[in-house]
CHARMM-style PDB file with segment names, atoms N, HN, CA, C and O in Angstrom:
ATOM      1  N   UNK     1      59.289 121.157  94.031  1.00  0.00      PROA
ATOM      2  CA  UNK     1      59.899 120.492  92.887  1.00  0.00      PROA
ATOM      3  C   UNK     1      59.677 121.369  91.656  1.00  0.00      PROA
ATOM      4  O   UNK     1      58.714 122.086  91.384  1.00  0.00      PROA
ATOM      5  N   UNK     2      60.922 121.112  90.907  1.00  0.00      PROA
ATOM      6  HN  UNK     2      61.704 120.530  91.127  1.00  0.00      PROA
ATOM      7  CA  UNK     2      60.565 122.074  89.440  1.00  0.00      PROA
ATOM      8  C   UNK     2      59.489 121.475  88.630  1.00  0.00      PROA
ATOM      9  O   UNK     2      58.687 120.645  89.058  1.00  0.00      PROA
ATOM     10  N   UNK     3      59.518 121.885  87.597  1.00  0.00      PROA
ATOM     11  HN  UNK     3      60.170 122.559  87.250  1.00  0.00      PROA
ATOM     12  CA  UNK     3      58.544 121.376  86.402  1.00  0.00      PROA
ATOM     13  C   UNK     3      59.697 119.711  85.405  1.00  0.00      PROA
ATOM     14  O   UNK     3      59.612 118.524  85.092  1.00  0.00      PROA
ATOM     15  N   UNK     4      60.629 120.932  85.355  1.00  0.00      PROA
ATOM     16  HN  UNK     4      60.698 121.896  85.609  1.00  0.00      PROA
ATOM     17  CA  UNK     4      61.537 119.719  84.727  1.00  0.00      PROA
ATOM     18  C   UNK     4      61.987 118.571  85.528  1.00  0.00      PROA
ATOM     19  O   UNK     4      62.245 117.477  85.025  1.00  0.00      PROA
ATOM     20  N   UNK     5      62.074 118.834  86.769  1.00  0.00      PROA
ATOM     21  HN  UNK     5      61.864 119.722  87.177  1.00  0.00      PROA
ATOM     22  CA  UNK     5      62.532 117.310  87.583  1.00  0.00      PROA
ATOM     23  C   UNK     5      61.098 116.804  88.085  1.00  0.00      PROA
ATOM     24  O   UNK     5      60.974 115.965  88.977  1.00  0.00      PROA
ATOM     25  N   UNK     6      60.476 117.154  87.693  1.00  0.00      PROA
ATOM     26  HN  UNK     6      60.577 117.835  86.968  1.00  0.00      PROA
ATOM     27  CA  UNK     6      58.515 116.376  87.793  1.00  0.00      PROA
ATOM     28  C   UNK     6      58.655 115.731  86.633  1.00  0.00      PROA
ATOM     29  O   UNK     6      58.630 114.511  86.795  1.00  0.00      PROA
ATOM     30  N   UNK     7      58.772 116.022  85.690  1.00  0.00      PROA
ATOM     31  HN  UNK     7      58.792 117.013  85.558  1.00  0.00      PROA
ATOM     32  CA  UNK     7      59.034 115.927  83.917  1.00  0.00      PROA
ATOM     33  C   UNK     7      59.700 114.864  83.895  1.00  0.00      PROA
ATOM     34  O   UNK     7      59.219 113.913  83.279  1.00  0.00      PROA
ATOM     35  N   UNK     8      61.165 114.702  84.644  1.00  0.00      PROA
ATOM     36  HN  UNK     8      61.556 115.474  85.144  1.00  0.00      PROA
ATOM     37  CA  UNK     8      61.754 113.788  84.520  1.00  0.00      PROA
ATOM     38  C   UNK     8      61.881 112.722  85.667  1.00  0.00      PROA
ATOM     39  O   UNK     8      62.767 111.872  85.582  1.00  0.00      PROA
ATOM     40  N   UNK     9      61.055 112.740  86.695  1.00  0.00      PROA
ATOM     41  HN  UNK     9      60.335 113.431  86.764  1.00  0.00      PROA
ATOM     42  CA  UNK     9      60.756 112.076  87.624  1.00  0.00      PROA
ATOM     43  C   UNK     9      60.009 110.721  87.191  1.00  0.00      PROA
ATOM     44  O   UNK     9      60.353 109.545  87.312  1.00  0.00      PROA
ATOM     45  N   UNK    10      58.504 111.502  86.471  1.00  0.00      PROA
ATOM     46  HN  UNK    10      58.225 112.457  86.372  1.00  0.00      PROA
ATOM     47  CA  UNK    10      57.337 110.678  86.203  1.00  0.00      PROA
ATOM     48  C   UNK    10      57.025 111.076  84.876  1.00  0.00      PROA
ATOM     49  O   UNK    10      55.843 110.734  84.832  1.00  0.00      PROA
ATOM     50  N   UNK    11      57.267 111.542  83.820  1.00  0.00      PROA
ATOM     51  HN  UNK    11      58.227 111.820  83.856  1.00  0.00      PROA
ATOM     52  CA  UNK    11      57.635 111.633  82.502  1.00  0.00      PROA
ATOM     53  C   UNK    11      56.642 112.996  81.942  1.00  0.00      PROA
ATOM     54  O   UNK    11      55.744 113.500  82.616  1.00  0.00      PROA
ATOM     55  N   UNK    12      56.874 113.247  81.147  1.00  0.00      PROA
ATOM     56  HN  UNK    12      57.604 112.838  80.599  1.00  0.00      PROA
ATOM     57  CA  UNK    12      56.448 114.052  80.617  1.00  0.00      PROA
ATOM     58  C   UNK    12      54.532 114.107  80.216  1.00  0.00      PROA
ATOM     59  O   UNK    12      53.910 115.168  80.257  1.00  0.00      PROA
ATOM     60  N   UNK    13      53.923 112.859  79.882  1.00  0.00      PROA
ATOM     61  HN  UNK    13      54.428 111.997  79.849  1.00  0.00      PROA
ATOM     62  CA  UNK    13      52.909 112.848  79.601  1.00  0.00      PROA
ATOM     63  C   UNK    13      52.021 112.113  80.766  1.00  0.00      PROA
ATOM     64  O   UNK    13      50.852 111.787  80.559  1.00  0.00      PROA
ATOM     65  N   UNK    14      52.695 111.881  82.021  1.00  0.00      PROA
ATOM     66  HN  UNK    14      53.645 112.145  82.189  1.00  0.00      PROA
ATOM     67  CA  UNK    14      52.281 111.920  83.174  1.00  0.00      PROA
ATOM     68  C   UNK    14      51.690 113.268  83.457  1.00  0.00      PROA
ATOM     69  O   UNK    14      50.466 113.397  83.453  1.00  0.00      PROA
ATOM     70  N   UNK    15      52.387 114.155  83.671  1.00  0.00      PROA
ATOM     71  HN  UNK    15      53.382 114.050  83.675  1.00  0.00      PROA
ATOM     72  CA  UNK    15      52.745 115.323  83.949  1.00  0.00      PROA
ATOM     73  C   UNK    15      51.525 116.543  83.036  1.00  0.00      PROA
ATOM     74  O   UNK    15      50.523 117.168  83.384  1.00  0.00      PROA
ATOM     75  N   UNK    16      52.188 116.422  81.953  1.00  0.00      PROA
ATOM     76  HN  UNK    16      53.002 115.915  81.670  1.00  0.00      PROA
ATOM     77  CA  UNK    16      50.877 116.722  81.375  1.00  0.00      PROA
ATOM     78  C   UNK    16      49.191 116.301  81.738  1.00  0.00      PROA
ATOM     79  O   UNK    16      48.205 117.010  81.538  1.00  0.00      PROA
ATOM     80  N   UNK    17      49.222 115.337  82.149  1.00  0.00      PROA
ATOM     81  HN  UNK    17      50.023 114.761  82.311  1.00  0.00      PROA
ATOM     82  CA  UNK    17      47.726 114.742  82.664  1.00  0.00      PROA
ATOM     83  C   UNK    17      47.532 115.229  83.573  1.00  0.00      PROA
ATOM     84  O   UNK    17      46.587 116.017  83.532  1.00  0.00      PROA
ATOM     85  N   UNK    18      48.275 115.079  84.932  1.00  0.00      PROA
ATOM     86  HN  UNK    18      49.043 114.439  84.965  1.00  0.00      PROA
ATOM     87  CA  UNK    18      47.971 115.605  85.451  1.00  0.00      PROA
ATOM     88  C   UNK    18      47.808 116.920  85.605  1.00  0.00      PROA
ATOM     89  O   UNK    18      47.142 117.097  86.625  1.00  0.00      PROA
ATOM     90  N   UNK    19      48.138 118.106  85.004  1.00  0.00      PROA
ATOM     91  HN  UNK    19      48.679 117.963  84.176  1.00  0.00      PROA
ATOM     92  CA  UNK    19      48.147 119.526  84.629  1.00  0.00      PROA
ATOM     93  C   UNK    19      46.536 119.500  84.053  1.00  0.00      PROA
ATOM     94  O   UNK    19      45.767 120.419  84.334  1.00  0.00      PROA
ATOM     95  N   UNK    20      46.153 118.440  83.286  1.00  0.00      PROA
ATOM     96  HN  UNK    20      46.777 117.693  83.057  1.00  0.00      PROA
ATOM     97  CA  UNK    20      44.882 118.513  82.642  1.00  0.00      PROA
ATOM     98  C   UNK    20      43.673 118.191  83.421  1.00  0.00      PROA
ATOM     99  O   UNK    20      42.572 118.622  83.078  1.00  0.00      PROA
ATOM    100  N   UNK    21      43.846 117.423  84.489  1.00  0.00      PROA
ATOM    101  HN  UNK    21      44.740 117.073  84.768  1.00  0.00      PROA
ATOM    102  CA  UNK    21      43.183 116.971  85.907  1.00  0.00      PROA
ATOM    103  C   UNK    21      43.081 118.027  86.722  1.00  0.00      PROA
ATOM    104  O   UNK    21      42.097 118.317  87.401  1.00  0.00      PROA
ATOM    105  N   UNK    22      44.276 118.701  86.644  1.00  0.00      PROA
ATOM    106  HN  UNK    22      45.076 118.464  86.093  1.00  0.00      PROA
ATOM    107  CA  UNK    22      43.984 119.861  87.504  1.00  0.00      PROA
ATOM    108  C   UNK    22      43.074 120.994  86.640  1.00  0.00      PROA
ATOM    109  O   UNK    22      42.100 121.323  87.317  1.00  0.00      PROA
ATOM    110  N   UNK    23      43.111 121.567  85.554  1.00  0.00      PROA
ATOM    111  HN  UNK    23      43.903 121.301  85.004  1.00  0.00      PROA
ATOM    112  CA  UNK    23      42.520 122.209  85.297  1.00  0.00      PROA
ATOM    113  C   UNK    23      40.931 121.959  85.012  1.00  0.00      PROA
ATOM    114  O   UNK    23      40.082 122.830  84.821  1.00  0.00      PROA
ATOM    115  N   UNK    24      40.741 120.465  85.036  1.00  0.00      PROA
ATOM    116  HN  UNK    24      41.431 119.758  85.191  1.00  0.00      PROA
ATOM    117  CA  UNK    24      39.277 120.130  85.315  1.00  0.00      PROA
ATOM    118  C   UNK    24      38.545 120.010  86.835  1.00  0.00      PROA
ATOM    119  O   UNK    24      37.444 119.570  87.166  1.00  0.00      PROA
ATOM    120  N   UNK    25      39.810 120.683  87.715  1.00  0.00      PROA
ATOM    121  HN  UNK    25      40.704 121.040  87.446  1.00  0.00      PROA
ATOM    122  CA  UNK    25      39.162 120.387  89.263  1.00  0.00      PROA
ATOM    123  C   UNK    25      39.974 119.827  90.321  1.00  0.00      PROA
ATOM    124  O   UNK    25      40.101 120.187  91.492  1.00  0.00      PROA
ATOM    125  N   UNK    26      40.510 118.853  89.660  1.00  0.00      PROA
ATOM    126  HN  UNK    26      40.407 118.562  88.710  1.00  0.00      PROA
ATOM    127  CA  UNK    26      40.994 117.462  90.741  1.00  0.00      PROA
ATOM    128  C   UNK    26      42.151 118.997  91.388  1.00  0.00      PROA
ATOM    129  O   UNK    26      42.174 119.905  90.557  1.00  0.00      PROA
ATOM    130  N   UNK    27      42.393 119.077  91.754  1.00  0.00      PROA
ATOM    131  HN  UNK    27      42.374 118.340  92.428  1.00  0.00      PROA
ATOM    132  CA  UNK    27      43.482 120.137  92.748  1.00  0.00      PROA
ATOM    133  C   UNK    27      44.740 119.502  93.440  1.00  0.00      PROA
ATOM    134  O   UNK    27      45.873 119.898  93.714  1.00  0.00      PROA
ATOM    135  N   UNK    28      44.037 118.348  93.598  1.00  0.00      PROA
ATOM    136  HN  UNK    28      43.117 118.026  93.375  1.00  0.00      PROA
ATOM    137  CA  UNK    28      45.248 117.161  94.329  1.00  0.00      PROA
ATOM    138  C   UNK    28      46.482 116.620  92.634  1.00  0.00      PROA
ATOM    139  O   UNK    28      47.636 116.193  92.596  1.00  0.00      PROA
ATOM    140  N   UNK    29      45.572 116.904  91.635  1.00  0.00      PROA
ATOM    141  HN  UNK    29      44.635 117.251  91.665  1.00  0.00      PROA
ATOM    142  CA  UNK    29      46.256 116.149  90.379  1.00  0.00      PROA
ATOM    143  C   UNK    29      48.069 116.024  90.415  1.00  0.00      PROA
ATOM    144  O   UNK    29      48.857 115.081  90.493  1.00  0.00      PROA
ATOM    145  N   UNK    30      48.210 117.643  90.304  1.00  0.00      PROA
ATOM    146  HN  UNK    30      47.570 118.409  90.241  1.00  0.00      PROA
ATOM    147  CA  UNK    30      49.659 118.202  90.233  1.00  0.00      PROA
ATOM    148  C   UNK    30      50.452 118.353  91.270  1.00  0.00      PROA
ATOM    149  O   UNK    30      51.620 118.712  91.124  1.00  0.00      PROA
ATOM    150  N   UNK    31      49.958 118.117  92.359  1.00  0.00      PROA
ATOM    151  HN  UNK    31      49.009 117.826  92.477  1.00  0.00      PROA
ATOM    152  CA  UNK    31      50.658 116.967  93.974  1.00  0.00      PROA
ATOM    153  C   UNK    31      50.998 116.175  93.650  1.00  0.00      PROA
ATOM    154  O   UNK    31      52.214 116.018  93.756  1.00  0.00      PROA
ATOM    155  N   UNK    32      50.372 115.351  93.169  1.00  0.00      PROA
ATOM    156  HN  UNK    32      49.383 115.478  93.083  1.00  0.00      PROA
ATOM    157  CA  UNK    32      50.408 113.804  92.698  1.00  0.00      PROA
ATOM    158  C   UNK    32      52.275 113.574  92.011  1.00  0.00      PROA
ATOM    159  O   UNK    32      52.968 112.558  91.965  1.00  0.00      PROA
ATOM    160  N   UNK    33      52.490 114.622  91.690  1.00  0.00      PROA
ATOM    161  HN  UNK    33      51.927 115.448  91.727  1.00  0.00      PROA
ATOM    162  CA  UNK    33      53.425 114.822  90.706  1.00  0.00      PROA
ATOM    163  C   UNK    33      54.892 115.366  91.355  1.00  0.00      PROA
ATOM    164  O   UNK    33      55.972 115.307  90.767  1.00  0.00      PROA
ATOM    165  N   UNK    34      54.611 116.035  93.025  1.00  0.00      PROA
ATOM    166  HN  UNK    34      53.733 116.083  93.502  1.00  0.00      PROA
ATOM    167  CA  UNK    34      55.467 116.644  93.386  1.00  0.00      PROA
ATOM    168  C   UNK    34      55.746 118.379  92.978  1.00  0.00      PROA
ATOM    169  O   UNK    34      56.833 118.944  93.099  1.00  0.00      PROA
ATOM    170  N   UNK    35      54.123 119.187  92.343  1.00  0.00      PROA
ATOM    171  HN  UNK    35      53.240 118.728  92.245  1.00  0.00      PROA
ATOM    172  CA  UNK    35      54.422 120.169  91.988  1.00  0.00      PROA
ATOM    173  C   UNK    35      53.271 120.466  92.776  1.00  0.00      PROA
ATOM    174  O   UNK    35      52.480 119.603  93.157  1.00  0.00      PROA
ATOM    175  N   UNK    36      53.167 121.781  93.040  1.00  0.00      PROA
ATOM    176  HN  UNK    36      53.809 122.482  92.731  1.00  0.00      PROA
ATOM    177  CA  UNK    36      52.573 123.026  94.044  1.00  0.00      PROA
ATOM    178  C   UNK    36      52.016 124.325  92.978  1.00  0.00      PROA
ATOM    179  O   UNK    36      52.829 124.944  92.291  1.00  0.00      PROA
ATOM    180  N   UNK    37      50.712 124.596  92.952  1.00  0.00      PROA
ATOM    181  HN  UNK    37      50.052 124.094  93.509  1.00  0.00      PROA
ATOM    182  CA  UNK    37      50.271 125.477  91.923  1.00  0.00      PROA
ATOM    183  C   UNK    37      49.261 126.131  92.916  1.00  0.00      PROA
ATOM    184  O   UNK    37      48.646 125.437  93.725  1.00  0.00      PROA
ATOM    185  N   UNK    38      49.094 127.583  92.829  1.00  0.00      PROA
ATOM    186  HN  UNK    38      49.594 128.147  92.171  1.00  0.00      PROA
ATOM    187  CA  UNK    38      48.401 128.473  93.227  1.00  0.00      PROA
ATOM    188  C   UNK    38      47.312 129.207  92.403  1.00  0.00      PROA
ATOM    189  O   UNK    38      46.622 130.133  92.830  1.00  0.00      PROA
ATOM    190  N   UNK    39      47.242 128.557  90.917  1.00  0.00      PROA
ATOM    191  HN  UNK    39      47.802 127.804  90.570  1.00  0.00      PROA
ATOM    192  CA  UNK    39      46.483 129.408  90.384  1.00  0.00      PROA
ATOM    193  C   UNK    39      46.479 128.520  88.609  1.00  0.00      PROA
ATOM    194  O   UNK    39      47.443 127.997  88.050  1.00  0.00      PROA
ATOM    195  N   UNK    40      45.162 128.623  88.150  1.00  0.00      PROA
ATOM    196  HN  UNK    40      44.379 129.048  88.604  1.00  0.00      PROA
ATOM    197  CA  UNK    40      44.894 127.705  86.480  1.00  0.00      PROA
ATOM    198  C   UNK    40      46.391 128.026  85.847  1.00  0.00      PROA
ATOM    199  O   UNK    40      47.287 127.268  85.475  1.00  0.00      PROA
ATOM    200  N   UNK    41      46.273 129.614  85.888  1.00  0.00      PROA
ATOM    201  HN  UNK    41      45.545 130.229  86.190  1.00  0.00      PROA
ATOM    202  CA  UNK    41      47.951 130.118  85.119  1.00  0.00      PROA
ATOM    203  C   UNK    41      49.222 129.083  85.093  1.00  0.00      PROA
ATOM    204  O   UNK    41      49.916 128.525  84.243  1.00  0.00      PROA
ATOM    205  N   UNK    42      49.148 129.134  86.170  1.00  0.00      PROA
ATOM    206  HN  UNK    42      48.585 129.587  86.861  1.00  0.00      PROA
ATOM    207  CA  UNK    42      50.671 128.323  86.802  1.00  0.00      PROA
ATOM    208  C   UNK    42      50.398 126.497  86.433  1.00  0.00      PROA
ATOM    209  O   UNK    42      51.258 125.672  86.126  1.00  0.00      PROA
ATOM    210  N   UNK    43      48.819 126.278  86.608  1.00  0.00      PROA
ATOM    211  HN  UNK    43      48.120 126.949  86.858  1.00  0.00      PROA
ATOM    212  CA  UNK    43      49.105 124.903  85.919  1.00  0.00      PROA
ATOM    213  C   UNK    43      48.756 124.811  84.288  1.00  0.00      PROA
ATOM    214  O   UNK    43      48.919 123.660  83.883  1.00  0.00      PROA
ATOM    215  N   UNK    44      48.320 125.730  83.266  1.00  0.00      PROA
ATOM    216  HN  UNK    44      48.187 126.665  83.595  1.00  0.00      PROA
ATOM    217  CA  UNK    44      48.813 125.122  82.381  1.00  0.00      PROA
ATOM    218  C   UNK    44      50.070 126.168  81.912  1.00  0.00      PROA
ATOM    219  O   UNK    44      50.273 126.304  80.705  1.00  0.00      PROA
ATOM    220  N   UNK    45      50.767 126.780  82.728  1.00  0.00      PROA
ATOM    221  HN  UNK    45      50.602 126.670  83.708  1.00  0.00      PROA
ATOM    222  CA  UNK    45      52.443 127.092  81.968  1.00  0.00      PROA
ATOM    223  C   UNK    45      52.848 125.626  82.276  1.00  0.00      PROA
ATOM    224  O   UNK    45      53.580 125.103  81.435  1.00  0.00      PROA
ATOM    225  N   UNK    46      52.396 124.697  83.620  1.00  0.00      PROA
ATOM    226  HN  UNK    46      51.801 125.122  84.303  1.00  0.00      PROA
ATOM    227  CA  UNK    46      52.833 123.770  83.474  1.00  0.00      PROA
ATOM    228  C   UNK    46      52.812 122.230  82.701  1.00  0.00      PROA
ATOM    229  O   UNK    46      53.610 121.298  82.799  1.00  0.00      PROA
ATOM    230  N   UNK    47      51.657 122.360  81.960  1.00  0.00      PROA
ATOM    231  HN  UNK    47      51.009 123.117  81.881  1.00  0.00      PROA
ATOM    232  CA  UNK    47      50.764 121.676  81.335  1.00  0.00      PROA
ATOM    233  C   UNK    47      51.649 121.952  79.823  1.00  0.00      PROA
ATOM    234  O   UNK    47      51.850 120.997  79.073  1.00  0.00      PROA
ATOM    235  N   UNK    48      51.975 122.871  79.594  1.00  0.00      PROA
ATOM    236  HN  UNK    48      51.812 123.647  80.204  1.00  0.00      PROA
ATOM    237  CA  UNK    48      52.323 123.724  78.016  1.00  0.00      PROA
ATOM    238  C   UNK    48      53.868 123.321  78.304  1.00  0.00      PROA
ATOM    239  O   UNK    48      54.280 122.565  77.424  1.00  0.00      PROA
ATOM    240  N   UNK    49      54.697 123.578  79.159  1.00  0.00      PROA
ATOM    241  HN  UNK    49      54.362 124.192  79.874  1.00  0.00      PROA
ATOM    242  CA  UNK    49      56.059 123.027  79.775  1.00  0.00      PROA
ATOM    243  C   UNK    49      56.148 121.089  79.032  1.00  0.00      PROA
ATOM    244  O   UNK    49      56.817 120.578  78.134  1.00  0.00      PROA
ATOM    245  N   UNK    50      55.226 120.620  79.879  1.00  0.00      PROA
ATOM    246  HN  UNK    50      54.683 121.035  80.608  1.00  0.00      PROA
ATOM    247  CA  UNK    50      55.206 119.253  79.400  1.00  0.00      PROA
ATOM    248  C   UNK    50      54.667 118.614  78.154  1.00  0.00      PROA
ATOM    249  O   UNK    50      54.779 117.481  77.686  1.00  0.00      PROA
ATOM    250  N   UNK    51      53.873 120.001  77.659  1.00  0.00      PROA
ATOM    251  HN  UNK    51      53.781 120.922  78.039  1.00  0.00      PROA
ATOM    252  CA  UNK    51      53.439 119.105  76.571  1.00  0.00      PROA
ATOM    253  C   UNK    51      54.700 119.201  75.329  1.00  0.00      PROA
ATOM    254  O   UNK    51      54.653 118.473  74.337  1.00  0.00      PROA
ATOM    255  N   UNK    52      56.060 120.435  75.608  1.00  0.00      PROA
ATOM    256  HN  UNK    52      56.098 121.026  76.414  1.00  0.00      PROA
ATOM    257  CA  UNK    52      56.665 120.197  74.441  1.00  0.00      PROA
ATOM    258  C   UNK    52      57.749 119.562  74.761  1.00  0.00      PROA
ATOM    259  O   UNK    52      58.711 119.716  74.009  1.00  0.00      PROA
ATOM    260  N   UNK    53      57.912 118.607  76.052  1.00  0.00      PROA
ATOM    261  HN  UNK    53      57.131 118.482  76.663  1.00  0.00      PROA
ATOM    262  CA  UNK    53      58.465 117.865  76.189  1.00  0.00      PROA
ATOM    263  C   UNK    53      58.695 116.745  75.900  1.00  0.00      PROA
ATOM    264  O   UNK    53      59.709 116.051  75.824  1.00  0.00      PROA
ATOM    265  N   UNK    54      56.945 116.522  75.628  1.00  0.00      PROA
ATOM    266  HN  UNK    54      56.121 117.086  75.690  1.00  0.00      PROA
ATOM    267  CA  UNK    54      56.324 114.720  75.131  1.00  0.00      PROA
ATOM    268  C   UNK    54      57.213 114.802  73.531  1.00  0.00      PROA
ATOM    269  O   UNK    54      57.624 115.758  72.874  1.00  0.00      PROA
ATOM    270  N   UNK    55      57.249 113.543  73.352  1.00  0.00      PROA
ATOM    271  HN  UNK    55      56.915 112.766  73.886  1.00  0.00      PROA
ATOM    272  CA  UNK    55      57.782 113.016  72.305  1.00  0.00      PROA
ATOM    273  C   UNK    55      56.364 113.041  70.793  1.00  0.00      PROA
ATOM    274  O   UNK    55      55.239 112.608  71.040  1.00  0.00      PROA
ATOM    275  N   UNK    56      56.631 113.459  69.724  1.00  0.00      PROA
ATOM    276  HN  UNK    56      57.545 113.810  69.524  1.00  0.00      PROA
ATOM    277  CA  UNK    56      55.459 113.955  68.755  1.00  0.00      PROA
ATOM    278  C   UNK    56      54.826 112.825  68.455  1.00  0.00      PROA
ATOM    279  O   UNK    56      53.818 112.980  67.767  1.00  0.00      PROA
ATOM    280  N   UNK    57      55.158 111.511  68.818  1.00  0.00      PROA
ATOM    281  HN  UNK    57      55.977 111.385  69.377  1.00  0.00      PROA
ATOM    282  CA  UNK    57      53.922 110.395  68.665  1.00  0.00      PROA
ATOM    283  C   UNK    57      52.916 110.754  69.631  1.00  0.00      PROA
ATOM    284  O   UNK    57      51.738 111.002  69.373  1.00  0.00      PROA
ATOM    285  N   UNK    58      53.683 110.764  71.202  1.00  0.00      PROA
ATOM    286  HN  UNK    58      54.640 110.562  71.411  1.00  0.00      PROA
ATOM    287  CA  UNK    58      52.646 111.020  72.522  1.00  0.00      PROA
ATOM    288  C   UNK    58      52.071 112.385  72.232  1.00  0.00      PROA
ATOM    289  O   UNK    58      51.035 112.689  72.823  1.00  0.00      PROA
ATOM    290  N   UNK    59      52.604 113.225  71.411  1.00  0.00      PROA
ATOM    291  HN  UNK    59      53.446 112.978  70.930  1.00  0.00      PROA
ATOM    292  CA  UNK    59      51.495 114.823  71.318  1.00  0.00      PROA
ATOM    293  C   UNK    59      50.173 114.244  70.417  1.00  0.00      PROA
ATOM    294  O   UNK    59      49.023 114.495  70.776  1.00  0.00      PROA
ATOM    295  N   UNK    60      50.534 113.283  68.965  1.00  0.00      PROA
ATOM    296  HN  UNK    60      51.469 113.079  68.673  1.00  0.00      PROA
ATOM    297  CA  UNK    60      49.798 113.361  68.379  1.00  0.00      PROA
ATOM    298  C   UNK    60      48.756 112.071  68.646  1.00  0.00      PROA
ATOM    299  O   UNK    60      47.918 111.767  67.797  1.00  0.00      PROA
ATOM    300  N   UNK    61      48.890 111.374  69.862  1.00  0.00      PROA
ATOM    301  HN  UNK    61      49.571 111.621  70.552  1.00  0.00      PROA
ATOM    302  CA  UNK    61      48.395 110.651  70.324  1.00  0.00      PROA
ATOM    303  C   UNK    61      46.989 111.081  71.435  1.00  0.00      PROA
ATOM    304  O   UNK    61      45.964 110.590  71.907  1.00  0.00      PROA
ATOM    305  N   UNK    62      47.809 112.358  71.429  1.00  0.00      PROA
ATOM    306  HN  UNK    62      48.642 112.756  71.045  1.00  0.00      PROA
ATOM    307  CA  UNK    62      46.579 113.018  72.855  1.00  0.00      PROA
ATOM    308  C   UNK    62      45.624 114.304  71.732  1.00  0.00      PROA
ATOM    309  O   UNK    62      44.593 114.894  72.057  1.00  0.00      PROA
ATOM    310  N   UNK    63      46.286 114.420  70.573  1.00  0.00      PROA
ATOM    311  HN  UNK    63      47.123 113.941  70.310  1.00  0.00      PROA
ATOM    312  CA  UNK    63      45.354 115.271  69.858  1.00  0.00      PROA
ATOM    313  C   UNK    63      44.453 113.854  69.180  1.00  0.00      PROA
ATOM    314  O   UNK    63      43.270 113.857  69.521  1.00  0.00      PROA
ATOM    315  N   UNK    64      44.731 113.076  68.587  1.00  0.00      PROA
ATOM    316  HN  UNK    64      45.692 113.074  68.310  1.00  0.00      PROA
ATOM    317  CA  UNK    64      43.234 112.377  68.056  1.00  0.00      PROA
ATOM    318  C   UNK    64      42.419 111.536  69.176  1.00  0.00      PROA
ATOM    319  O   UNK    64      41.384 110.947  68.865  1.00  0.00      PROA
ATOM    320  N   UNK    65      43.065 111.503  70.824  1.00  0.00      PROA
ATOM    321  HN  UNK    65      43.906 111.981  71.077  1.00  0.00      PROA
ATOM    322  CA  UNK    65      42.023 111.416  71.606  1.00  0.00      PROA
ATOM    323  C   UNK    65      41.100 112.408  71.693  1.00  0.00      PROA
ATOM    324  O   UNK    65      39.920 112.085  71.825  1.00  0.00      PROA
ATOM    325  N   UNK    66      41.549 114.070  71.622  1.00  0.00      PROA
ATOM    326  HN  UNK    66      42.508 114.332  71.515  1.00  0.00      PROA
ATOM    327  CA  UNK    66      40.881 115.243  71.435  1.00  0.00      PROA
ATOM    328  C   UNK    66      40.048 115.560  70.620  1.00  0.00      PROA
ATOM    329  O   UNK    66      39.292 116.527  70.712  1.00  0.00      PROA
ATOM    330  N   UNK    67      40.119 114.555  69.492  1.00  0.00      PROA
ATOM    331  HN  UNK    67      40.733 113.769  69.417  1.00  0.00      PROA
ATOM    332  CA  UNK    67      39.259 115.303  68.597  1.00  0.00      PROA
ATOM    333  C   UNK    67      38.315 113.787  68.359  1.00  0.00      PROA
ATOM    334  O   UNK    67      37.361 113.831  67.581  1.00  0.00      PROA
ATOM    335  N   UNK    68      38.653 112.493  69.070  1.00  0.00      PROA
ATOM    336  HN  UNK    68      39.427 112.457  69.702  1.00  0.00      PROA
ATOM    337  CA  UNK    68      37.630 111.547  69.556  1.00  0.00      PROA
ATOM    338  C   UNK    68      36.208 112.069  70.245  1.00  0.00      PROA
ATOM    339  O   UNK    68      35.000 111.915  70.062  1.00  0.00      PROA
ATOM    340  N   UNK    69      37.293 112.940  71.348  1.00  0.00      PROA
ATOM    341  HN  UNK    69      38.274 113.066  71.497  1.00  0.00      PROA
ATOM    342  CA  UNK    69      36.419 112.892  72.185  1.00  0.00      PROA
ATOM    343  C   UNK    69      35.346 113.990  71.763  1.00  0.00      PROA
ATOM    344  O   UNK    69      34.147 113.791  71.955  1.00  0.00      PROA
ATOM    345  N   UNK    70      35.803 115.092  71.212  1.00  0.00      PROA
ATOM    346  HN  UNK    70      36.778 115.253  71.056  1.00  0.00      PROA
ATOM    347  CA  UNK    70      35.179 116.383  70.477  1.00  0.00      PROA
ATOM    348  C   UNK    70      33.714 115.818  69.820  1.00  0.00      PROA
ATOM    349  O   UNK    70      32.548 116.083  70.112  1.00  0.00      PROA
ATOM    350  N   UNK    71      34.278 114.971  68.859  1.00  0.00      PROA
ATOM    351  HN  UNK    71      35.225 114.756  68.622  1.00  0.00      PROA
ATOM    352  CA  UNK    71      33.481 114.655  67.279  1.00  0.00      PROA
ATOM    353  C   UNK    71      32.346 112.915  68.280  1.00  0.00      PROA
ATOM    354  O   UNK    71      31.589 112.066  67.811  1.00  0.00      PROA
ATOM    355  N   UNK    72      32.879 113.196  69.762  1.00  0.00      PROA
ATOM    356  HN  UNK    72      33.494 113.886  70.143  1.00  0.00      PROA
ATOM    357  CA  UNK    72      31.962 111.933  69.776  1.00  0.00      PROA
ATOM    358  C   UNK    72      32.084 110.582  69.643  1.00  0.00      PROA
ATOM    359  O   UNK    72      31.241 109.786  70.057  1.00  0.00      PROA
ATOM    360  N   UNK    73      33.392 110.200  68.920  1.00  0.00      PROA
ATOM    361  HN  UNK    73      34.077 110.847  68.584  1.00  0.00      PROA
ATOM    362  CA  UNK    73      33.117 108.885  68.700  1.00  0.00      PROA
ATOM    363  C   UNK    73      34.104 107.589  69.596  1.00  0.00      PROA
ATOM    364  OT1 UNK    73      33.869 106.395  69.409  1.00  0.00      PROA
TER     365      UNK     73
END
């Protein structure tokens, strides 16, 4: 499966998560999704693919979880 018909399968900030699951380990994440990755590279071009797909509420929704989670609180 491509990136874009994963994207538009199970949405964009699906997609992204799982790209972010995978790069913490889970390996199964971006299966989950109908995509096949051989290497960190290939999942976040795919990770970076979906994230400028998300809509700028859902981007700026996953940056002040980021900087929740950063700063601790």
């Amino acid at each position: 499966m491509q990136v874009e018909q994963a994207i538009d399968t199970h949405g964009a900030e699906t997609v992204y998560q799982a790209a972010a699951q995978y790069l913490e380990g889970d390996t199964t994440a971006l299966a989950a999704v109908g995509l096949e990755v051989e290497s960190l590279g290939e999942a976040w071009r795919i990770q970076s693919i979906a994230w400028q797909s998300m809509p700028l509420e859902d981007q700026a929704a996953e940056y002040l979880e980021s900087y929740r989670a950063l700063a601790g609180c």
